[in-house]
N, CA, C and O atoms as a Tripos MOL2 file, in Angstrom:
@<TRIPOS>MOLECULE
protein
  304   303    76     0     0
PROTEIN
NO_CHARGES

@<TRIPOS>ATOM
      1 N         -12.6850    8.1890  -21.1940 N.3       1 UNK1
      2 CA        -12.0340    8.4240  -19.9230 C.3       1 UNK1
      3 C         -11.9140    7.1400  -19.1010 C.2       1 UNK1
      4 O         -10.7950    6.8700  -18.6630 O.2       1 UNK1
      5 N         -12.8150    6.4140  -18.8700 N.am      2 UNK2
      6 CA        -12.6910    5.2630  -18.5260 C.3       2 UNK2
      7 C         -12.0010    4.0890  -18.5820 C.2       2 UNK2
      8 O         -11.7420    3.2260  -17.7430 O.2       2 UNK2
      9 N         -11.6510    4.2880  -20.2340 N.am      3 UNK3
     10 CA        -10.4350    3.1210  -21.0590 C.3       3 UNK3
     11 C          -9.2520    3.8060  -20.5170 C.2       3 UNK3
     12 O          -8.1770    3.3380  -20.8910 O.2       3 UNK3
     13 N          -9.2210    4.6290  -19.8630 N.am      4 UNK4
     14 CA         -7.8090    5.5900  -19.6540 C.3       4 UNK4
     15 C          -7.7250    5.0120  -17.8720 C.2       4 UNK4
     16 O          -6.8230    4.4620  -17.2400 O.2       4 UNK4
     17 N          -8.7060    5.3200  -17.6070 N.am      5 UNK5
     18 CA         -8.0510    4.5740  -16.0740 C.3       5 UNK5
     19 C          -7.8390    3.2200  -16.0150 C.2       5 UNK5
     20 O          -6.8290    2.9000  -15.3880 O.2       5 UNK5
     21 N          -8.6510    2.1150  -16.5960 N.am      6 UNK6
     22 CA         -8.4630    1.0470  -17.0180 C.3       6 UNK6
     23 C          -7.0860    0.8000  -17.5380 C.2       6 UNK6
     24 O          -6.5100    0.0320  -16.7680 O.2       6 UNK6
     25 N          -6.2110    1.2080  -18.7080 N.am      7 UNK7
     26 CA         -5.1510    1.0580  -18.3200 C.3       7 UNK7
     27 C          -4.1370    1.1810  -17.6290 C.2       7 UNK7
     28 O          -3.1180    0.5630  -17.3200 O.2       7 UNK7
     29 N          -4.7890    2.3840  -17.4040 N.am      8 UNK8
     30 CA         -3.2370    2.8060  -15.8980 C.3       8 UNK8
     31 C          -3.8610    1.9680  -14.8100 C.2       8 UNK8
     32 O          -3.0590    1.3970  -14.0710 O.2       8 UNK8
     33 N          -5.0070    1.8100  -14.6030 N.am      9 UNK9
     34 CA         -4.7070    0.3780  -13.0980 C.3       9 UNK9
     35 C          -4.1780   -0.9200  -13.4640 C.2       9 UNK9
     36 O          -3.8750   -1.7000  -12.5620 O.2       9 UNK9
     37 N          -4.0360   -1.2370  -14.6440 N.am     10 UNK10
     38 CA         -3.5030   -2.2770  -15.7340 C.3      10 UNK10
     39 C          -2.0210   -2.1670  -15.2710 C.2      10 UNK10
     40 O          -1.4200   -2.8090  -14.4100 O.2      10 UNK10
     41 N          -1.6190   -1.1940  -16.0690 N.am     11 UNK11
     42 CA         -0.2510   -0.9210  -15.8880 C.3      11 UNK11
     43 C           0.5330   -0.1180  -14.1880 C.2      11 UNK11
     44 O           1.6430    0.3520  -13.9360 O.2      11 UNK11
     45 N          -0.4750   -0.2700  -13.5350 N.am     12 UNK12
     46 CA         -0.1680    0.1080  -12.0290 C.3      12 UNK12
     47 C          -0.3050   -1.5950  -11.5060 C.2      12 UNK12
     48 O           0.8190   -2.0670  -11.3380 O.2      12 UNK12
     49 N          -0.9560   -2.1740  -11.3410 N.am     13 UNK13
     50 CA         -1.2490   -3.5160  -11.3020 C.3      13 UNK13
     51 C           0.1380   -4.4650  -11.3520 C.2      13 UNK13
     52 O           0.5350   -5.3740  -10.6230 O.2      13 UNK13
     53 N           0.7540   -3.7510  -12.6980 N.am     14 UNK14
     54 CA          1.4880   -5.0950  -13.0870 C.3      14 UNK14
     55 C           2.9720   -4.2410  -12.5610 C.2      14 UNK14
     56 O           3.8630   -4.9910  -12.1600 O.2      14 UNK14
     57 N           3.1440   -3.3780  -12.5510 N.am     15 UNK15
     58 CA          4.7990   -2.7300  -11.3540 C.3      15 UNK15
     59 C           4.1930   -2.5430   -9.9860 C.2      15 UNK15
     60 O           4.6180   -1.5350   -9.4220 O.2      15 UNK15
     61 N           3.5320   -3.0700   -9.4740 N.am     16 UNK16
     62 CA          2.8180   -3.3210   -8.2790 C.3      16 UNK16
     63 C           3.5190   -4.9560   -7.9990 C.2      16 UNK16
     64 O           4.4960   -5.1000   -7.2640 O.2      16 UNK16
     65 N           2.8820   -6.0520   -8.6710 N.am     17 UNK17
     66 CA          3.6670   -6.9300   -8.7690 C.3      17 UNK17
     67 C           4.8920   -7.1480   -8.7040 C.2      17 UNK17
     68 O           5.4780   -7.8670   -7.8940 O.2      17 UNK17
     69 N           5.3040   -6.5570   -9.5250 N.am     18 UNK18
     70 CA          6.5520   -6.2250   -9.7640 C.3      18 UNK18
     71 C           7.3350   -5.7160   -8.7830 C.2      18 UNK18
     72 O           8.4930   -6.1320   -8.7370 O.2      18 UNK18
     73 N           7.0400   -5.0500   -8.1230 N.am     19 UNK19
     74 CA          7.6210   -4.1690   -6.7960 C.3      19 UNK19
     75 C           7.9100   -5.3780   -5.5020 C.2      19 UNK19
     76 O           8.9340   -5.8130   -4.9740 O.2      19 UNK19
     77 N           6.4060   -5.6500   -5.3180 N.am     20 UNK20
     78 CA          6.6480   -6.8610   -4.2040 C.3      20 UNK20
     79 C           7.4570   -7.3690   -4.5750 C.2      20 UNK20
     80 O           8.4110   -7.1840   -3.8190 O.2      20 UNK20
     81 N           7.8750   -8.3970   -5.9340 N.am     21 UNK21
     82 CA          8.0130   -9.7480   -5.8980 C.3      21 UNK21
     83 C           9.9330   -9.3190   -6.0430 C.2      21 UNK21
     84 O          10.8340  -10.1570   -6.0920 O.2      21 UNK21
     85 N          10.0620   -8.1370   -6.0730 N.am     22 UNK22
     86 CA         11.3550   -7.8170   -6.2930 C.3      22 UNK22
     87 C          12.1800   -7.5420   -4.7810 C.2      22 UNK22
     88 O          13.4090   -7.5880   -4.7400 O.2      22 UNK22
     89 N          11.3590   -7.2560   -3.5720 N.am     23 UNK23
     90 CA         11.7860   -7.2320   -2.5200 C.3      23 UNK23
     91 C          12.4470   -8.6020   -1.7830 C.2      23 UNK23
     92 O          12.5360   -9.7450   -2.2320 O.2      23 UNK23
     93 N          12.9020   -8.0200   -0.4030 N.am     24 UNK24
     94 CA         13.4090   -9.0520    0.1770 C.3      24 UNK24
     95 C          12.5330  -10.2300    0.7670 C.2      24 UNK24
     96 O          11.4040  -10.1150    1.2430 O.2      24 UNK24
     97 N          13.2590  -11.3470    0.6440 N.am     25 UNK25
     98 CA         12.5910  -12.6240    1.0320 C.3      25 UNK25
     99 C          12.0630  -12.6250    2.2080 C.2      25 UNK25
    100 O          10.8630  -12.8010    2.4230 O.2      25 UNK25
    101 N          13.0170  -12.4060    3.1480 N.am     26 UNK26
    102 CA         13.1520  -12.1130    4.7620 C.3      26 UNK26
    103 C          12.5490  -11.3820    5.6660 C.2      26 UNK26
    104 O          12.5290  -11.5730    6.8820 O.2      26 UNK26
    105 N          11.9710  -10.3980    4.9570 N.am     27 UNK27
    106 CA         11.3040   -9.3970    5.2660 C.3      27 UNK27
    107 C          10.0650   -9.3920    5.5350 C.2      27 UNK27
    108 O           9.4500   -8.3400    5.7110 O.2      27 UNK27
    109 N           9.4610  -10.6920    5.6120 N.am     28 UNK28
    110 CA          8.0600  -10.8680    5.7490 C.3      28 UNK28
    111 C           7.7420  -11.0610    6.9890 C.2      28 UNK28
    112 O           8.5240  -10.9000    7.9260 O.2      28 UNK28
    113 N           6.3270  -11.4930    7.1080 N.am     29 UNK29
    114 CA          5.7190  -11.9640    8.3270 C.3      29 UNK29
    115 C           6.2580  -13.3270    9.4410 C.2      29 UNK29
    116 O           6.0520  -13.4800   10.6450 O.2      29 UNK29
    117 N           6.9830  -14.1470    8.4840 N.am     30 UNK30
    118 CA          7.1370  -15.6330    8.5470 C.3      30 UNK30
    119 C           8.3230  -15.1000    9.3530 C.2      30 UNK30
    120 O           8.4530  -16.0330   10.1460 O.2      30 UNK30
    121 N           9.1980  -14.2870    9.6500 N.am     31 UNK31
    122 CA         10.2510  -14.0040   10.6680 C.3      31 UNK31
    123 C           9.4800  -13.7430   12.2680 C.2      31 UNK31
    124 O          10.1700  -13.9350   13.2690 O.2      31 UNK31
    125 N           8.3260  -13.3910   12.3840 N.am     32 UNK32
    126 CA          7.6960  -13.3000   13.7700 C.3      32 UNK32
    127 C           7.1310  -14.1280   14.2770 C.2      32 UNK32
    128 O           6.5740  -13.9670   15.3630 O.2      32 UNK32
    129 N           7.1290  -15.4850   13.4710 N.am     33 UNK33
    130 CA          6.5750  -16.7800   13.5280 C.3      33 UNK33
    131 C           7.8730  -17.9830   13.4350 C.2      33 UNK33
    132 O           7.7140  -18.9860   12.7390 O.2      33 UNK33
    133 N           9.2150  -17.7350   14.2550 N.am     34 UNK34
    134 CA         10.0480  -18.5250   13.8960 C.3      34 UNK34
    135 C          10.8390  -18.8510   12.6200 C.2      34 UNK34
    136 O          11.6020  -19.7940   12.4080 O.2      34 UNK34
    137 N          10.5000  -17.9200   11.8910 N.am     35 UNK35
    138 CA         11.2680  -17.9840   10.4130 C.3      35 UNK35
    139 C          12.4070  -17.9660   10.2580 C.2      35 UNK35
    140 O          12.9330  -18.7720   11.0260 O.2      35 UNK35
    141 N          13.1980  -17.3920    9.5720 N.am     36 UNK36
    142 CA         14.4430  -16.9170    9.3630 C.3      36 UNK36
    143 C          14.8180  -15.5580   10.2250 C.2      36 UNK36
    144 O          14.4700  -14.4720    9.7630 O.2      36 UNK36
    145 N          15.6260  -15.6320   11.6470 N.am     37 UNK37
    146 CA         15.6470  -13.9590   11.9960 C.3      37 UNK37
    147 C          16.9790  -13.6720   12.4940 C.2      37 UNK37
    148 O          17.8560  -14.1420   13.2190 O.2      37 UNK37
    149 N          16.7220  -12.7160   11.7860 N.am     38 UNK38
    150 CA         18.1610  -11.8490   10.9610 C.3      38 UNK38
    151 C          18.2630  -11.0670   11.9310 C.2      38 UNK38
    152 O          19.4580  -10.8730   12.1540 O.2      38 UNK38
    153 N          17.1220  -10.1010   13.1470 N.am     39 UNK39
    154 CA         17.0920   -9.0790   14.1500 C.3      39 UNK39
    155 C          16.5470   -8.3650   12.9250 C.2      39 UNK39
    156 O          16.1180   -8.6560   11.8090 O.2      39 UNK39
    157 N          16.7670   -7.3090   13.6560 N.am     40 UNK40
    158 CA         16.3660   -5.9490   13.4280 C.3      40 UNK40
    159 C          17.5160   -4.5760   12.6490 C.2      40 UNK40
    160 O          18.4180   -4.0470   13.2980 O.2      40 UNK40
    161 N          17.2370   -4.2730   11.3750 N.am     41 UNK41
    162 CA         18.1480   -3.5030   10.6110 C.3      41 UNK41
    163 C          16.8650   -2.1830   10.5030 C.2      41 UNK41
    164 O          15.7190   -2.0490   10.9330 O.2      41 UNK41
    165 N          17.7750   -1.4010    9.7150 N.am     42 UNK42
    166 CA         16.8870   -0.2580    8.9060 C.3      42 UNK42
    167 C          17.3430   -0.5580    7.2770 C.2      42 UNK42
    168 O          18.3170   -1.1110    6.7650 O.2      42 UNK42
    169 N          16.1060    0.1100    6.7430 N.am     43 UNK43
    170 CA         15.9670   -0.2700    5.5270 C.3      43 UNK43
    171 C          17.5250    0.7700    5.0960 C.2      43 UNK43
    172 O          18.1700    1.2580    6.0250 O.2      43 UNK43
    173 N          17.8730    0.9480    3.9320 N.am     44 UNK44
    174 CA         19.0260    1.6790    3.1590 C.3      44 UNK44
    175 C          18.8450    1.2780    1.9790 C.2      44 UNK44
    176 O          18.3420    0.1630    1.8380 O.2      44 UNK44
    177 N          19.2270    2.1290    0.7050 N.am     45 UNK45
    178 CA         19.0770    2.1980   -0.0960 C.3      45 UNK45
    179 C          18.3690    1.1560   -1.1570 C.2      45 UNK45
    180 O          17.2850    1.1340   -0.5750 O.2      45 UNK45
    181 N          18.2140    0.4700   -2.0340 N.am     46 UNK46
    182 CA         17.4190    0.4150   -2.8510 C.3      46 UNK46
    183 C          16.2160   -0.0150   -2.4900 C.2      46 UNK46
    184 O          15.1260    0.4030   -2.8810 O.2      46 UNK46
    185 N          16.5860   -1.3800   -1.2720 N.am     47 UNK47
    186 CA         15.4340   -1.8620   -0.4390 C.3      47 UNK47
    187 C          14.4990   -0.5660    0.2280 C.2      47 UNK47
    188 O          13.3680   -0.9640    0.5080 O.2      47 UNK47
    189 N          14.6820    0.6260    0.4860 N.am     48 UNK48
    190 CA         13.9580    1.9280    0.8820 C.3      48 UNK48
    191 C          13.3530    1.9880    0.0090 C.2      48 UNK48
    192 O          12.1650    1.6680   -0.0360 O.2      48 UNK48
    193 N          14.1060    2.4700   -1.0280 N.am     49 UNK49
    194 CA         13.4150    3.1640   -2.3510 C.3      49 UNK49
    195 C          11.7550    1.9550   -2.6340 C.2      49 UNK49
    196 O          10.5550    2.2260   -2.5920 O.2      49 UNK49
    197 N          12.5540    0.5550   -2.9250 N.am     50 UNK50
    198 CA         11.3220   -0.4690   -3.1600 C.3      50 UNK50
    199 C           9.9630   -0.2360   -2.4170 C.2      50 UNK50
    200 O           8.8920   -0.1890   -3.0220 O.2      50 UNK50
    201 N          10.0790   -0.0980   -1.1100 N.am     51 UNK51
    202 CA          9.0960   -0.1830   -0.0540 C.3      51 UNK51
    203 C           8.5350    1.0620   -0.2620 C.2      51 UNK51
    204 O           7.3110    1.0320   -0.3860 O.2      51 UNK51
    205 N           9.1620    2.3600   -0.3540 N.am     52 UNK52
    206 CA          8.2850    3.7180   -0.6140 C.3      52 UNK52
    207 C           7.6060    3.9630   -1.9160 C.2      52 UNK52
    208 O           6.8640    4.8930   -2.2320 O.2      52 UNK52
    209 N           8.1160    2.6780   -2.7820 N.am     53 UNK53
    210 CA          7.5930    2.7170   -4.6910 C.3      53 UNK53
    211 C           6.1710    2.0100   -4.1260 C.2      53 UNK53
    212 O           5.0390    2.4620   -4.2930 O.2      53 UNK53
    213 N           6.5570    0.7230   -3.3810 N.am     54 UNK54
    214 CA          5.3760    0.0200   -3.2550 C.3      54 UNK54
    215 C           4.3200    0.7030   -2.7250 C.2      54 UNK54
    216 O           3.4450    0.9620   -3.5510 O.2      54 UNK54
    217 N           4.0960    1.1260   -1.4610 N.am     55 UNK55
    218 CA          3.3510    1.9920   -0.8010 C.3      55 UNK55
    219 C           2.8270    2.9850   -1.8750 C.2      55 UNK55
    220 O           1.6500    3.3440   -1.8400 O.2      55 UNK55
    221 N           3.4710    3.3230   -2.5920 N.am     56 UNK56
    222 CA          2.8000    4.3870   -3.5950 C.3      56 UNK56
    223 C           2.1680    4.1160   -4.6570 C.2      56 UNK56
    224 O           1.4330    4.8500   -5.3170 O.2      56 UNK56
    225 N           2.5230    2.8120   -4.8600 N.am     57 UNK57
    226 CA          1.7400    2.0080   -6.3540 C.3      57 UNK57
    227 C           0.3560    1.4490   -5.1130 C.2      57 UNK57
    228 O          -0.8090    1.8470   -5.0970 O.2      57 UNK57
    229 N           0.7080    0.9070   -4.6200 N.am     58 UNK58
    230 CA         -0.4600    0.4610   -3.5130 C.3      58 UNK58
    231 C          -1.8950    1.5470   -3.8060 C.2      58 UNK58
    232 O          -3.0280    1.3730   -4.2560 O.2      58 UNK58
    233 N          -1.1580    2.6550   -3.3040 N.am     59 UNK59
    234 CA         -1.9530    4.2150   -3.0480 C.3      59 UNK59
    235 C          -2.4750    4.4020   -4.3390 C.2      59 UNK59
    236 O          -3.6780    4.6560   -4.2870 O.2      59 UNK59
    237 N          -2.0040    4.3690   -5.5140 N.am     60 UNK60
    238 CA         -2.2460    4.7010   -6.4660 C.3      60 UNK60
    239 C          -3.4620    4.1690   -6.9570 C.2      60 UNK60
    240 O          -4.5130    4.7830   -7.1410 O.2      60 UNK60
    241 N          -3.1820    2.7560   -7.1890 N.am     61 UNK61
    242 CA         -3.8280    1.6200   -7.3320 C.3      61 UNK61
    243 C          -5.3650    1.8750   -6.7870 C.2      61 UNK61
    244 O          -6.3000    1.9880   -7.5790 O.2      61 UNK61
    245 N          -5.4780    1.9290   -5.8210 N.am     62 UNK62
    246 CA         -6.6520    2.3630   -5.2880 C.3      62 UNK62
    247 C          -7.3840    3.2250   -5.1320 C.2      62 UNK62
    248 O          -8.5370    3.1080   -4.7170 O.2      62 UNK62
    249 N          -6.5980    4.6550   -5.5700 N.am     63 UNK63
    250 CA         -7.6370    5.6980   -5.7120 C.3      63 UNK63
    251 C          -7.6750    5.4650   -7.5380 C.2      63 UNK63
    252 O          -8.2250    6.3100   -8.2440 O.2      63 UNK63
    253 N          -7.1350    4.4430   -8.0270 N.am     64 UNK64
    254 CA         -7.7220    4.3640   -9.6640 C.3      64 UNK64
    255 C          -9.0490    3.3540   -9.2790 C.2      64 UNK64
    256 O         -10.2450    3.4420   -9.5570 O.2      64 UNK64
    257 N          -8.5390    2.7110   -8.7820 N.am     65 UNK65
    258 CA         -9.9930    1.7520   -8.5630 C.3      65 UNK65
    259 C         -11.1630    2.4290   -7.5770 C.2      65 UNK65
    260 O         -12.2530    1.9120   -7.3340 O.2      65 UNK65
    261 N         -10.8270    3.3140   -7.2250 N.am     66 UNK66
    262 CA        -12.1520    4.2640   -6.7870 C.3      66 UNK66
    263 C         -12.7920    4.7910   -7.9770 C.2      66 UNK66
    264 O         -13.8800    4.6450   -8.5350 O.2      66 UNK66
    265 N         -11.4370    5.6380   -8.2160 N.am     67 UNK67
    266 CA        -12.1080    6.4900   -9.6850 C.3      67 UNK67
    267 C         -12.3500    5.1090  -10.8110 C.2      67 UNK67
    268 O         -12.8200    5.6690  -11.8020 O.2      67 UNK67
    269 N         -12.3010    4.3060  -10.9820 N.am     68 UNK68
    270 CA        -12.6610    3.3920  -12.0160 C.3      68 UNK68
    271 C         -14.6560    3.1560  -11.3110 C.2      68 UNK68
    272 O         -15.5650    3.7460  -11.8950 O.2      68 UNK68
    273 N         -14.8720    2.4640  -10.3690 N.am     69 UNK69
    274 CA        -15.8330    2.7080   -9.3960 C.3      69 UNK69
    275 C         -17.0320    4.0130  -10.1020 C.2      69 UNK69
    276 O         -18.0560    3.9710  -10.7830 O.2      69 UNK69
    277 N         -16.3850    4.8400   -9.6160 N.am     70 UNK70
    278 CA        -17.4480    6.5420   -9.5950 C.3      70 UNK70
    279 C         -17.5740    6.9230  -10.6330 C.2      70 UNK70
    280 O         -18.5060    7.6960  -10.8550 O.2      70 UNK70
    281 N         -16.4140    6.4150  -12.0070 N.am     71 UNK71
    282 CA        -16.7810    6.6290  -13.3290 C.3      71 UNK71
    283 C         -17.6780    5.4520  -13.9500 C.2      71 UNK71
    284 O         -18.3530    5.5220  -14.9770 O.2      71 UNK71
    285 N         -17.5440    4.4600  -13.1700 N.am     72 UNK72
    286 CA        -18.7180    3.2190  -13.9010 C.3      72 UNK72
    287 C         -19.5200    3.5240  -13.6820 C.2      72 UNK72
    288 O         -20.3280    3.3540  -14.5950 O.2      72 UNK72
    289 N         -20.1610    4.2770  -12.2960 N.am     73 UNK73
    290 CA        -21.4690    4.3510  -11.9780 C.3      73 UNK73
    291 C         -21.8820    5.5950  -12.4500 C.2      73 UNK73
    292 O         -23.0730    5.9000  -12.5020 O.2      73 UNK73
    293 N         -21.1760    6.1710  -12.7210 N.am     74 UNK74
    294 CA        -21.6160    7.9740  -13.3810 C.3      74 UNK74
    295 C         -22.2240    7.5320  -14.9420 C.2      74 UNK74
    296 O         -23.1840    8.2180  -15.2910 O.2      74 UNK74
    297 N         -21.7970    6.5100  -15.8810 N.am     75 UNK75
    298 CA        -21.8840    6.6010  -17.1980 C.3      75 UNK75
    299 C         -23.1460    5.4100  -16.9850 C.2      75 UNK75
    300 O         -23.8360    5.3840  -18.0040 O.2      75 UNK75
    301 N         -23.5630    4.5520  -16.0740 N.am     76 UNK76
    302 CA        -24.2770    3.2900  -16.3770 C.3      76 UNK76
    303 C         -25.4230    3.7890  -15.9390 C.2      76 UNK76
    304 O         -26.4440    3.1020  -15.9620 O.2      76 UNK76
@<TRIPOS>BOND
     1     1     2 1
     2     2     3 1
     3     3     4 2
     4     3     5 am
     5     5     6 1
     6     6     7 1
     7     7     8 2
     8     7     9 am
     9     9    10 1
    10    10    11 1
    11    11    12 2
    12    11    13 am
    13    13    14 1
    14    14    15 1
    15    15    16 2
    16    15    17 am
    17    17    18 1
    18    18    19 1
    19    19    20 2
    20    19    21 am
    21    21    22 1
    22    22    23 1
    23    23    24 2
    24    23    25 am
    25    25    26 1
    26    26    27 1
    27    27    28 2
    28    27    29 am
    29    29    30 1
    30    30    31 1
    31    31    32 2
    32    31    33 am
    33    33    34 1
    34    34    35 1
    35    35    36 2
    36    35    37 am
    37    37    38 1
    38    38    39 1
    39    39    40 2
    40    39    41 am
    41    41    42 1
    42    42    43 1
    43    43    44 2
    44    43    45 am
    45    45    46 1
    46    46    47 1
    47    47    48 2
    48    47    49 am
    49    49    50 1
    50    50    51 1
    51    51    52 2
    52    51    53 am
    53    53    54 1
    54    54    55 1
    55    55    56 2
    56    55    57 am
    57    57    58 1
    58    58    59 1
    59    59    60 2
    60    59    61 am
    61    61    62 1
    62    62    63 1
    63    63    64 2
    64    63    65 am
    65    65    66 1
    66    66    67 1
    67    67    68 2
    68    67    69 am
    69    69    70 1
    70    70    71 1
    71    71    72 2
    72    71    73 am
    73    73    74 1
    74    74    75 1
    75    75    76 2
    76    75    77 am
    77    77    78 1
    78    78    79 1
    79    79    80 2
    80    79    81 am
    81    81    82 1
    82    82    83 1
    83    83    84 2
    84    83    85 am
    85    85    86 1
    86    86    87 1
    87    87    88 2
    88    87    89 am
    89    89    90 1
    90    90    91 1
    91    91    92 2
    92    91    93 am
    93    93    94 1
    94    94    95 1
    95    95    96 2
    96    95    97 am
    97    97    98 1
    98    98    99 1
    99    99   100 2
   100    99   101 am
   101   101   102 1
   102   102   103 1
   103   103   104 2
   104   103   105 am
   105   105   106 1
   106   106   107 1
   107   107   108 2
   108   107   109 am
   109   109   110 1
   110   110   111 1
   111   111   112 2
   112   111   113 am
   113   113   114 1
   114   114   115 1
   115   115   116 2
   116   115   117 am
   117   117   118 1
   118   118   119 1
   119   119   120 2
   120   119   121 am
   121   121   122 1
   122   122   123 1
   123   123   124 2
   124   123   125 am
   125   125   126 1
   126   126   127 1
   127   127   128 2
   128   127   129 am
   129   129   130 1
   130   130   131 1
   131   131   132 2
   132   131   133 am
   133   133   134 1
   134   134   135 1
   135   135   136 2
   136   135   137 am
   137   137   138 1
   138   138   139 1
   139   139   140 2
   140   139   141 am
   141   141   142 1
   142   142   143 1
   143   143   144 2
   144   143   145 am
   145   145   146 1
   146   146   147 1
   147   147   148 2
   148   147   149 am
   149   149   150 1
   150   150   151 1
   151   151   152 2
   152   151   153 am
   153   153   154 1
   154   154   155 1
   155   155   156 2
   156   155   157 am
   157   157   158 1
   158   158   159 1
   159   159   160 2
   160   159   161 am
   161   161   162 1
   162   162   163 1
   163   163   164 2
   164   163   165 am
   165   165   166 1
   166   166   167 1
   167   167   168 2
   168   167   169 am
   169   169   170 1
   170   170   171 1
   171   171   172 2
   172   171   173 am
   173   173   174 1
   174   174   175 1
   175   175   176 2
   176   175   177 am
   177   177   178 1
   178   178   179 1
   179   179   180 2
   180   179   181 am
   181   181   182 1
   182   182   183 1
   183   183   184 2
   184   183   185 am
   185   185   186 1
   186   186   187 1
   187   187   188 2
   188   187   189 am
   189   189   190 1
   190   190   191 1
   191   191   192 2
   192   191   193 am
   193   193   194 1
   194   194   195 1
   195   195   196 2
   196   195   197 am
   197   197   198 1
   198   198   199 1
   199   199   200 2
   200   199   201 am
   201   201   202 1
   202   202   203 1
   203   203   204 2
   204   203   205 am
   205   205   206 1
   206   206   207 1
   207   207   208 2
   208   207   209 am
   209   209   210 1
   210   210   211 1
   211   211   212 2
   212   211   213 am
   213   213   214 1
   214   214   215 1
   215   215   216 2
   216   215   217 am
   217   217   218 1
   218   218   219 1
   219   219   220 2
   220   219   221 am
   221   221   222 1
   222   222   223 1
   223   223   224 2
   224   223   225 am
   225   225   226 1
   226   226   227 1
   227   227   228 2
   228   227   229 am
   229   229   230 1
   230   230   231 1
   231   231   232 2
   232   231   233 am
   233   233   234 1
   234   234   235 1
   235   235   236 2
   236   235   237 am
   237   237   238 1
   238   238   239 1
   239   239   240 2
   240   239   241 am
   241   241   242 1
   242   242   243 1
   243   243   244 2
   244   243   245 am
   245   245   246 1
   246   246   247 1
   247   247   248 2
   248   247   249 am
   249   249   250 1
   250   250   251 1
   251   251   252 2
   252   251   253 am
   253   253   254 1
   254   254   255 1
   255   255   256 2
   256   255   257 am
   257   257   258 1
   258   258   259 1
   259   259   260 2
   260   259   261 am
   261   261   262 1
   262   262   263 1
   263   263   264 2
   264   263   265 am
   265   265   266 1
   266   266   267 1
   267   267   268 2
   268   267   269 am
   269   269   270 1
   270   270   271 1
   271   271   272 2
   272   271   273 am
   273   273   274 1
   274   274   275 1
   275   275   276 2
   276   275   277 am
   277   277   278 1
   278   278   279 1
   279   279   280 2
   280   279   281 am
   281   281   282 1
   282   282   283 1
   283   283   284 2
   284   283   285 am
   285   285   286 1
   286   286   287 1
   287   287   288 2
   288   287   289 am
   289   289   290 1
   290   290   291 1
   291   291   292 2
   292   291   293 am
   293   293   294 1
   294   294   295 1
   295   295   296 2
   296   295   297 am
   297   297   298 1
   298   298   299 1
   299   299   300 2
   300   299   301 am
   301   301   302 1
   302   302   303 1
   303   303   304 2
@<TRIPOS>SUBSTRUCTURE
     1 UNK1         2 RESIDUE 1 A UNK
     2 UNK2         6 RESIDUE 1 A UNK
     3 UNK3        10 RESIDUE 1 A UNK
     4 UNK4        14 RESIDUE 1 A UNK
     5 UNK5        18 RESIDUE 1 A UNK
     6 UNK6        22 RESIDUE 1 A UNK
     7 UNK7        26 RESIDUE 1 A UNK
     8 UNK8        30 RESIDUE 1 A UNK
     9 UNK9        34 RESIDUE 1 A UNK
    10 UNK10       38 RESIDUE 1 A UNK
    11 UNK11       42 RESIDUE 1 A UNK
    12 UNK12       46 RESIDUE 1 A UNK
    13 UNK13       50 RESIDUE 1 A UNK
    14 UNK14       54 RESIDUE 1 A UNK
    15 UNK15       58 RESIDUE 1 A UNK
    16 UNK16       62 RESIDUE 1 A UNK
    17 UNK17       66 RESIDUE 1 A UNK
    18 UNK18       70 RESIDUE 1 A UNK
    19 UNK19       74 RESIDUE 1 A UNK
    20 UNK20       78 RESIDUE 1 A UNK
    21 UNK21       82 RESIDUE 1 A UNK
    22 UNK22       86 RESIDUE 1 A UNK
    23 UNK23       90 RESIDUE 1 A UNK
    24 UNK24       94 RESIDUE 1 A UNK
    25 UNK25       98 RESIDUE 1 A UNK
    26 UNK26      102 RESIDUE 1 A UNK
    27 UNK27      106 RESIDUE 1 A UNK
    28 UNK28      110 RESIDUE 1 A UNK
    29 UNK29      114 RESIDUE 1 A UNK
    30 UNK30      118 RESIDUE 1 A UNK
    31 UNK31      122 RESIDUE 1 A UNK
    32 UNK32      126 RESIDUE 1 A UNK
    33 UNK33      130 RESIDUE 1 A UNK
    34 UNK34      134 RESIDUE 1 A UNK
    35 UNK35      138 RESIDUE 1 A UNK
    36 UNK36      142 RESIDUE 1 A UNK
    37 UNK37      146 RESIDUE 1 A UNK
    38 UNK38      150 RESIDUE 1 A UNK
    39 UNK39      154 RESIDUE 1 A UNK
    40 UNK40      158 RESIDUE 1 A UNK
    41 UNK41      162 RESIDUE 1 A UNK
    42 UNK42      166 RESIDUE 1 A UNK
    43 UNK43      170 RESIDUE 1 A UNK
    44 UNK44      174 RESIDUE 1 A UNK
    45 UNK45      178 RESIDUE 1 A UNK
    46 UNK46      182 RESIDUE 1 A UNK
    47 UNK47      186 RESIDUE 1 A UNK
    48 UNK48      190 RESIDUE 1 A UNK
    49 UNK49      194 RESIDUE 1 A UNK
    50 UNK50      198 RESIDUE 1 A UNK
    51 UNK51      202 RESIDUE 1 A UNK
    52 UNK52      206 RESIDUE 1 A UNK
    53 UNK53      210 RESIDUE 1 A UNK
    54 UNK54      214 RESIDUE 1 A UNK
    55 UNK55      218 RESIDUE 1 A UNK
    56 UNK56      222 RESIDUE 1 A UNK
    57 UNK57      226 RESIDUE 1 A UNK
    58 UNK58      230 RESIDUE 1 A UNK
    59 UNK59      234 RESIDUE 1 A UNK
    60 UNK60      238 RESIDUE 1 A UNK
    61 UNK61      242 RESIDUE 1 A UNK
    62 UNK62      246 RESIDUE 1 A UNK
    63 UNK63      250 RESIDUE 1 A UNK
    64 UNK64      254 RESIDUE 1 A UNK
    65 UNK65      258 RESIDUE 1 A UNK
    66 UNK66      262 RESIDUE 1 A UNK
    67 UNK67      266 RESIDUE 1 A UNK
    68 UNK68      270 RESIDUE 1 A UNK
    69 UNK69      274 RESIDUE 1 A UNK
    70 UNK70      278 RESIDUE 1 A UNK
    71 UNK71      282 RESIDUE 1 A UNK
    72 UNK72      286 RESIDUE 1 A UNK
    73 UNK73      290 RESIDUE 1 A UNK
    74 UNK74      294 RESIDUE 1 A UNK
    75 UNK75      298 RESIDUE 1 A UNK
    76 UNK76      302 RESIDUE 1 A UNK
């Protein structure tokens, strides 16, 4: 059971990556600090979709690394 969450935080891990590094440039912090500013839009389509994938791989991610956590300490 363990080798089983181990890969899925593996493979949550790496479209986690993937998610960020696929978003917009602009969209960061560095616009409230004099960056590049574009104003103020709403997200629309794929850029939505990205940000609600991320948030959910995020989420994911971390209740595997809980349960990775509570299953190490249950078997050791």
């Amino acid at each position: 059971m363990l080798q089983i969450i181990n890969i899925a935080e593996i493979v949550v891990a790496i479209l986690l990556i993937g998610s960020i590094l696929m978003q917009n440039r602009g969209a960061g912090l560095s616009s409230s600090f004099g960056g590049d500013f574009g104003g103020y839009y709403s997200k629309r389509g794929l850029e939505k979709f990205l940000m609600q994938f991320t948030v959910l791989l995020a989420t994911l991610f971390i209740l595997l690394a809980i349960a990775n956590l509570v299953m190490a300490n249950k078997f050791s």
